[in-house]
PQR file of N, CA, C, O and H, with PARSE charges and radii, in Angstrom:
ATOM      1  N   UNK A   1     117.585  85.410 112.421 -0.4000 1.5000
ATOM      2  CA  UNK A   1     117.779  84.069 111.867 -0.0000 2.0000
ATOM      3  C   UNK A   1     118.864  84.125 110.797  0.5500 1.7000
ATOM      4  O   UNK A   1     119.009  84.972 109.916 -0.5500 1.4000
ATOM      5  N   UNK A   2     119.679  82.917 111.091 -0.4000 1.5000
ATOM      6  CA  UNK A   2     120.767  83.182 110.388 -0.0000 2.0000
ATOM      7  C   UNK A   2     120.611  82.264 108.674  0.5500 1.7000
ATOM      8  O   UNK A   2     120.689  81.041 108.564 -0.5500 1.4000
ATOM      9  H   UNK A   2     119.561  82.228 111.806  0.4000 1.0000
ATOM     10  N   UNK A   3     120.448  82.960 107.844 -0.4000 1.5000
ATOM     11  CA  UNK A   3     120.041  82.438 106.586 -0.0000 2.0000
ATOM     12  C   UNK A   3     121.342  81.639 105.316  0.5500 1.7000
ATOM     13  O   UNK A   3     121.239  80.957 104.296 -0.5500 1.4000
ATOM     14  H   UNK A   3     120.385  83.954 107.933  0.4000 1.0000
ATOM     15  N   UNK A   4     122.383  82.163 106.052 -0.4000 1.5000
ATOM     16  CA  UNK A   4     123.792  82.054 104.998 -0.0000 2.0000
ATOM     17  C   UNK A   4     123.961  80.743 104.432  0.5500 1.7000
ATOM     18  O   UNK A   4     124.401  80.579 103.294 -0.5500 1.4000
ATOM     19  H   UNK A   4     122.467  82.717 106.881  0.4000 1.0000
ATOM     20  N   UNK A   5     123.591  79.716 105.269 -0.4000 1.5000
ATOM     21  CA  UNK A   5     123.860  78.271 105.230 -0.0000 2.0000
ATOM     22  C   UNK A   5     122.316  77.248 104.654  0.5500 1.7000
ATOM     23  O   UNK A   5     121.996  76.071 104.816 -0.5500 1.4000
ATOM     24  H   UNK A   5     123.233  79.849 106.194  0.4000 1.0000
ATOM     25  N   UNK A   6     121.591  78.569 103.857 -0.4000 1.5000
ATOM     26  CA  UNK A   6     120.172  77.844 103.658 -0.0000 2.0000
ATOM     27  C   UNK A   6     120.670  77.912 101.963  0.5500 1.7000
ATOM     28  O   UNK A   6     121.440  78.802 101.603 -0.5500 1.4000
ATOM     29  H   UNK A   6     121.850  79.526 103.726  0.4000 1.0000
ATOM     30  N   UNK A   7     120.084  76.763 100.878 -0.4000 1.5000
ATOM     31  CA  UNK A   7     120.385  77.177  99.642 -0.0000 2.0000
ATOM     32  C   UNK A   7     119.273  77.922  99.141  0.5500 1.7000
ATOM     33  O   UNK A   7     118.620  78.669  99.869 -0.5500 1.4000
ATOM     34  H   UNK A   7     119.459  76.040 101.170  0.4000 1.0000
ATOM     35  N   UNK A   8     118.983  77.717  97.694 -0.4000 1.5000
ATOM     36  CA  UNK A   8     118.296  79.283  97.168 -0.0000 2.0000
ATOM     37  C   UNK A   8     116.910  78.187  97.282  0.5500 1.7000
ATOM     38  O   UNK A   8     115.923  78.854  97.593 -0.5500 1.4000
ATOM     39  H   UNK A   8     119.514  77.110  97.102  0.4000 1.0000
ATOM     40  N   UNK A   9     116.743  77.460  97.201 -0.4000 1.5000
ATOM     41  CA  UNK A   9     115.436  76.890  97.348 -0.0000 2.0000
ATOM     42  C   UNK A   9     114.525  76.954  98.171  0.5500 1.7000
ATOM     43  O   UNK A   9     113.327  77.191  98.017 -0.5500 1.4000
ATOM     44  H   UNK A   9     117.544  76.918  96.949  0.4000 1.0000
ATOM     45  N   UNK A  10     115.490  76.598  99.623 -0.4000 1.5000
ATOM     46  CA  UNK A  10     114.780  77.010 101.340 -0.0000 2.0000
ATOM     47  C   UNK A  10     114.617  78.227 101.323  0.5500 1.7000
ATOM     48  O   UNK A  10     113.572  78.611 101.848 -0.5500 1.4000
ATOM     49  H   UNK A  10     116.463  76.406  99.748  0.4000 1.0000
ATOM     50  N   UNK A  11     115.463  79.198 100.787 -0.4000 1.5000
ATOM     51  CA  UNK A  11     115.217  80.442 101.207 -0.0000 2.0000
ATOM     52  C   UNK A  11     114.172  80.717 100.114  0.5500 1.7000
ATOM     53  O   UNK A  11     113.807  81.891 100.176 -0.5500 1.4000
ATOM     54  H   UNK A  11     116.311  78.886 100.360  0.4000 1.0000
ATOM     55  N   UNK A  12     113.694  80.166  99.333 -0.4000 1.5000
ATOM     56  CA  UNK A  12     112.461  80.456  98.529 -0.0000 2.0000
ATOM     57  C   UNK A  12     110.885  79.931  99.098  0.5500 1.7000
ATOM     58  O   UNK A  12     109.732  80.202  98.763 -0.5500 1.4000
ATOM     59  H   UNK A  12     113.991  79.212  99.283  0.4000 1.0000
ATOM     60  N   UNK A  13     111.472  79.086 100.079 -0.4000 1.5000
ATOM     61  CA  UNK A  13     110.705  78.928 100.600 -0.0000 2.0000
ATOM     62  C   UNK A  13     110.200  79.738 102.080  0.5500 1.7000
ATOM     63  O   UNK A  13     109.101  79.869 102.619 -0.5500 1.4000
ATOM     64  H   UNK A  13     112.408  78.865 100.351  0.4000 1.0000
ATOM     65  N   UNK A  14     111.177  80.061 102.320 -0.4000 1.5000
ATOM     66  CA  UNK A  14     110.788  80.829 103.567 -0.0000 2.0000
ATOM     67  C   UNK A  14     110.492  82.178 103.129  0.5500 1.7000
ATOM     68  O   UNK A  14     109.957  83.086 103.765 -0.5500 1.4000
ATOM     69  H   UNK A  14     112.070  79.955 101.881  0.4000 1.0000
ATOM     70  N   UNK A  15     110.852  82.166 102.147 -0.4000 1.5000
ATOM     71  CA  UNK A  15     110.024  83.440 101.802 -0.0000 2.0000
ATOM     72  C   UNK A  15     109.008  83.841 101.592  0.5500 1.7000
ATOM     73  O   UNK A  15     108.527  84.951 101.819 -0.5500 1.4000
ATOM     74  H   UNK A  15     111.288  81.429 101.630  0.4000 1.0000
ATOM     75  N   UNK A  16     108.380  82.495 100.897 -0.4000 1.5000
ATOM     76  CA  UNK A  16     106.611  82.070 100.669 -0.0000 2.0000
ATOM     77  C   UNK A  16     106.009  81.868 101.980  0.5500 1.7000
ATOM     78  O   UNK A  16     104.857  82.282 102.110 -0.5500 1.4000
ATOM     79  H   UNK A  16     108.771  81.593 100.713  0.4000 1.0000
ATOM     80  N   UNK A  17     106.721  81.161 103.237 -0.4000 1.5000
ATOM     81  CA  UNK A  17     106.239  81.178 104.354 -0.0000 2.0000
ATOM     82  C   UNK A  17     105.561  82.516 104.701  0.5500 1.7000
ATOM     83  O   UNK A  17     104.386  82.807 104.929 -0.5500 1.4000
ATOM     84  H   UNK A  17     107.656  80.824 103.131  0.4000 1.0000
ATOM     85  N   UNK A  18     107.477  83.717 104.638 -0.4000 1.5000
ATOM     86  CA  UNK A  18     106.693  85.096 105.444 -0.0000 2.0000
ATOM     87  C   UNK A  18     105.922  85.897 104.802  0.5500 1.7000
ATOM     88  O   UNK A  18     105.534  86.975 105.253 -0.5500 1.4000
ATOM     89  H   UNK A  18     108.431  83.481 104.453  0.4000 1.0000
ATOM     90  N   UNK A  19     105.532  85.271 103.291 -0.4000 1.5000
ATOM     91  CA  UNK A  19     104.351  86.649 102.655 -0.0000 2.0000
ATOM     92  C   UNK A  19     103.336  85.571 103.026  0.5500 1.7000
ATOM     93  O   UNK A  19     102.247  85.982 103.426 -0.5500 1.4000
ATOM     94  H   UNK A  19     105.847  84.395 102.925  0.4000 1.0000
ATOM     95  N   UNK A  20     103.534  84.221 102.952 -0.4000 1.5000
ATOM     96  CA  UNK A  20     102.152  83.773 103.566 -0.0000 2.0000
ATOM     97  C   UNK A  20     101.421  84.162 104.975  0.5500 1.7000
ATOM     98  O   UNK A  20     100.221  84.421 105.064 -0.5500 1.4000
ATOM     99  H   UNK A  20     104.419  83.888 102.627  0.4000 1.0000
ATOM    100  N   UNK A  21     102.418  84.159 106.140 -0.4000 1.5000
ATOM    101  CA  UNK A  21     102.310  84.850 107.206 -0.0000 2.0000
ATOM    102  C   UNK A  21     101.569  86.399 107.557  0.5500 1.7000
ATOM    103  O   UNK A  21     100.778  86.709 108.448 -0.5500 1.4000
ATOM    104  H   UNK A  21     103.393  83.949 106.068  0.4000 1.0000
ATOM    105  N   UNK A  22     102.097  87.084 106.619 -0.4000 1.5000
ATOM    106  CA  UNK A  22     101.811  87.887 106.590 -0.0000 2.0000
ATOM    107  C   UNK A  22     100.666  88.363 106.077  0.5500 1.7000
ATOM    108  O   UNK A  22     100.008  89.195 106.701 -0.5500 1.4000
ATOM    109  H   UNK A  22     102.739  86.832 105.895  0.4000 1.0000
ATOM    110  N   UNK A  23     100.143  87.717 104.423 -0.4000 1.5000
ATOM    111  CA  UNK A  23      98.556  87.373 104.346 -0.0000 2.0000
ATOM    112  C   UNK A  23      97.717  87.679 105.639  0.5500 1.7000
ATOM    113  O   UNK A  23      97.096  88.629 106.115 -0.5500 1.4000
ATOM    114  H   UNK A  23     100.677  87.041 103.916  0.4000 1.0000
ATOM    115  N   UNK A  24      98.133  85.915 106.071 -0.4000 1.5000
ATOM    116  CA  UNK A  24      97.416  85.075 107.081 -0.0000 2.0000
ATOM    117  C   UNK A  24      96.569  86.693 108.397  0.5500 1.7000
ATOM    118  O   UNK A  24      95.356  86.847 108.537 -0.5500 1.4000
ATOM    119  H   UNK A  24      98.638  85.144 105.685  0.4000 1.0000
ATOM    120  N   UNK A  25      97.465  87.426 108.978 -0.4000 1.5000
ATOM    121  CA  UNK A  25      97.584  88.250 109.921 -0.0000 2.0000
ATOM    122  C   UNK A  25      96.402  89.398 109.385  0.5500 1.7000
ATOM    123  O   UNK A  25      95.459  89.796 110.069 -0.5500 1.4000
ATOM    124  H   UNK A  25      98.451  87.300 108.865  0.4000 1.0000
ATOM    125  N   UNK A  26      96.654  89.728 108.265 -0.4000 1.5000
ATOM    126  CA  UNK A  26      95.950  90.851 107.163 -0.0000 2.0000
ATOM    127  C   UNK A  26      94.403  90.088 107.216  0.5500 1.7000
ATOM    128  O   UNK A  26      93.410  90.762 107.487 -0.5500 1.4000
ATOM    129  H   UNK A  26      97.420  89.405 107.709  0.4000 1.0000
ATOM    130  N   UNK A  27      94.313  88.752 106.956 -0.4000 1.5000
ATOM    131  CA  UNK A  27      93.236  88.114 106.732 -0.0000 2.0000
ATOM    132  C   UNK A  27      92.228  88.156 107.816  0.5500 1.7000
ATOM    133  O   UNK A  27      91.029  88.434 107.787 -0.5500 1.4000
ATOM    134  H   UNK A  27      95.120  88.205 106.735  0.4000 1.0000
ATOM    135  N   UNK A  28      93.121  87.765 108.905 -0.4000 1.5000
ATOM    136  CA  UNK A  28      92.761  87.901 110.430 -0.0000 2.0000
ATOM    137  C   UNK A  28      91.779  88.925 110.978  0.5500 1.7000
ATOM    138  O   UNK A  28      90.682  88.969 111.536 -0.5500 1.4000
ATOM    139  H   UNK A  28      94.095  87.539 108.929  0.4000 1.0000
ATOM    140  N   UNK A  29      93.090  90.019 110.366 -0.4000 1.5000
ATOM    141  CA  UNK A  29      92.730  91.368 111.170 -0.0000 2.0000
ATOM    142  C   UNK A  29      91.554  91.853 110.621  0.5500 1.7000
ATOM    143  O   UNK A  29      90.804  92.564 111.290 -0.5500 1.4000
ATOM    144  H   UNK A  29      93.981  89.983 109.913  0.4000 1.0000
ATOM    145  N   UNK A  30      91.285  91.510 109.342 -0.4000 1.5000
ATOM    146  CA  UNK A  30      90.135  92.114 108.372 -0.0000 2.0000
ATOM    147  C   UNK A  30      88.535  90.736 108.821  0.5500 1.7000
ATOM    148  O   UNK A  30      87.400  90.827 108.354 -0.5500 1.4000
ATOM    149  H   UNK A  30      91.894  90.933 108.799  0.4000 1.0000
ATOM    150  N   UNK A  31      88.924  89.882 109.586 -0.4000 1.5000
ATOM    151  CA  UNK A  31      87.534  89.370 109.854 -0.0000 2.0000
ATOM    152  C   UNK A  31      87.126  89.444 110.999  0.5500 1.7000
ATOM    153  O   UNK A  31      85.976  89.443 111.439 -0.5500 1.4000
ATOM    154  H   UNK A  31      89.846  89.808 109.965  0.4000 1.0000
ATOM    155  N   UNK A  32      88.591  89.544 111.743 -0.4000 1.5000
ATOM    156  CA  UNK A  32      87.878  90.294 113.547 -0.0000 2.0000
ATOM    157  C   UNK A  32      87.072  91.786 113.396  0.5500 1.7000
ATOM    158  O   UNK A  32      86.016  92.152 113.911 -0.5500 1.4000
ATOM    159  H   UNK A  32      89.525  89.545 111.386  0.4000 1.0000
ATOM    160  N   UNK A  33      88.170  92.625 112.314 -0.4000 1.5000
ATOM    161  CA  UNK A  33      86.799  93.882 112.462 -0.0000 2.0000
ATOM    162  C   UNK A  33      85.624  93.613 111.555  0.5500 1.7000
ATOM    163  O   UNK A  33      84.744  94.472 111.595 -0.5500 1.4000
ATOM    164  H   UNK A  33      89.028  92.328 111.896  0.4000 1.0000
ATOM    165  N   UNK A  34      85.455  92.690 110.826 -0.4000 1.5000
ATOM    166  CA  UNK A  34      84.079  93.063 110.363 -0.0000 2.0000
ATOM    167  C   UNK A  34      83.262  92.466 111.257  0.5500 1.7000
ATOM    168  O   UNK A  34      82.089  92.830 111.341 -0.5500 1.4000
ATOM    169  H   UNK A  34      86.171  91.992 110.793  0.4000 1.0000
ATOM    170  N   UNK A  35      83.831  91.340 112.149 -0.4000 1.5000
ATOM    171  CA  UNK A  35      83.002  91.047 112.969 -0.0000 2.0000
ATOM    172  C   UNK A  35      82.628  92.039 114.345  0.5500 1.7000
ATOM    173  O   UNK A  35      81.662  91.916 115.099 -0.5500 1.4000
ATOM    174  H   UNK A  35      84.784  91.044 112.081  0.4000 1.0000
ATOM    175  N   UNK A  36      83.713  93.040 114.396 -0.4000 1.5000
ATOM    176  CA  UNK A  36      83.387  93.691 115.332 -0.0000 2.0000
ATOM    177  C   UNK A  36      82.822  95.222 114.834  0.5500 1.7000
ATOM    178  O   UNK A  36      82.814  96.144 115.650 -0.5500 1.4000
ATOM    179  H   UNK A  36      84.497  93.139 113.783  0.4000 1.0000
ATOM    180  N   UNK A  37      82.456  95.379 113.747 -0.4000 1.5000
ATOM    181  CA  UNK A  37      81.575  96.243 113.221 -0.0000 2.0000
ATOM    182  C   UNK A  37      80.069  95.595 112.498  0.5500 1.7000
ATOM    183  O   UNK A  37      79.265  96.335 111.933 -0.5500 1.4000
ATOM    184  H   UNK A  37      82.462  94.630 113.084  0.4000 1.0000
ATOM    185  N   UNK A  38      79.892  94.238 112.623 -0.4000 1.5000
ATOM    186  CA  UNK A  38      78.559  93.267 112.486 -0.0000 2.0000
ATOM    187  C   UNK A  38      78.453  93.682 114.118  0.5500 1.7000
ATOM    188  O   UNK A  38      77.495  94.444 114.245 -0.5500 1.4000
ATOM    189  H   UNK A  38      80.546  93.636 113.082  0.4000 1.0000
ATOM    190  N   UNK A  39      78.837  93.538 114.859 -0.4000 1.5000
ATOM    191  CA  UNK A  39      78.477  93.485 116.270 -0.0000 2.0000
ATOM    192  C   UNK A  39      78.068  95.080 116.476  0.5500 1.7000
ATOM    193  O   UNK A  39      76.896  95.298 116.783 -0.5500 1.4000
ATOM    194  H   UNK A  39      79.616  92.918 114.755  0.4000 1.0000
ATOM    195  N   UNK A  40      78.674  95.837 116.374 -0.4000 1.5000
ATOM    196  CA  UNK A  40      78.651  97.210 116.592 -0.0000 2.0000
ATOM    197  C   UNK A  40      77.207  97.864 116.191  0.5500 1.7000
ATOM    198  O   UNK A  40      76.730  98.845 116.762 -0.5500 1.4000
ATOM    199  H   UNK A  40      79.626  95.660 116.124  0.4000 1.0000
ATOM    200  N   UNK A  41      76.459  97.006 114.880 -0.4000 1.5000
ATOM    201  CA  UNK A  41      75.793  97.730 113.790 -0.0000 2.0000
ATOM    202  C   UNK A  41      74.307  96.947 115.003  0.5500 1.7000
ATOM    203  O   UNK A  41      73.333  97.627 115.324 -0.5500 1.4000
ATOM    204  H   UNK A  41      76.846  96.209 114.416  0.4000 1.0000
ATOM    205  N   UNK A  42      74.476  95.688 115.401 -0.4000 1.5000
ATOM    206  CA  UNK A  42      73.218  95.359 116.512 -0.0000 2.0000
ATOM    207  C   UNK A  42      72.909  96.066 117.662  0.5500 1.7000
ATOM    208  O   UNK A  42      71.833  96.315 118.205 -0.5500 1.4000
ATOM    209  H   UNK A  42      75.267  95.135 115.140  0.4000 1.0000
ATOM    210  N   UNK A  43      74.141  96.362 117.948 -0.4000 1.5000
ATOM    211  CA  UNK A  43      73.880  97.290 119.152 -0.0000 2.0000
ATOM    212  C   UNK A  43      72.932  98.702 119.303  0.5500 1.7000
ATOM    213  O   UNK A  43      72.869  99.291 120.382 -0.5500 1.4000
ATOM    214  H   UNK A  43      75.015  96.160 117.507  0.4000 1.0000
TER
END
């Protein structure tokens, strides 16, 4: 993505996008396994 033509604001913002993104994924990944170690622990 070509960023040159964004001013410092958008690109402050897309920056908050990709650490938000990136959260988001971390957040994800950490409630599928506890759910798949809640599942694991019934078995």
């Amino acid at each position: 993505m070509d960023t040159s033509n964004l001013d410092k604001q958008a690109k402050a913002h897309l920056a908050f996008y990709h650490n938000f993104m990136t959260a988001s994924k971390i957040i994800a990944g950490l409630v599928i396994l506890t759910l798949v170690i809640m599942a694991g622990t019934l078995l």
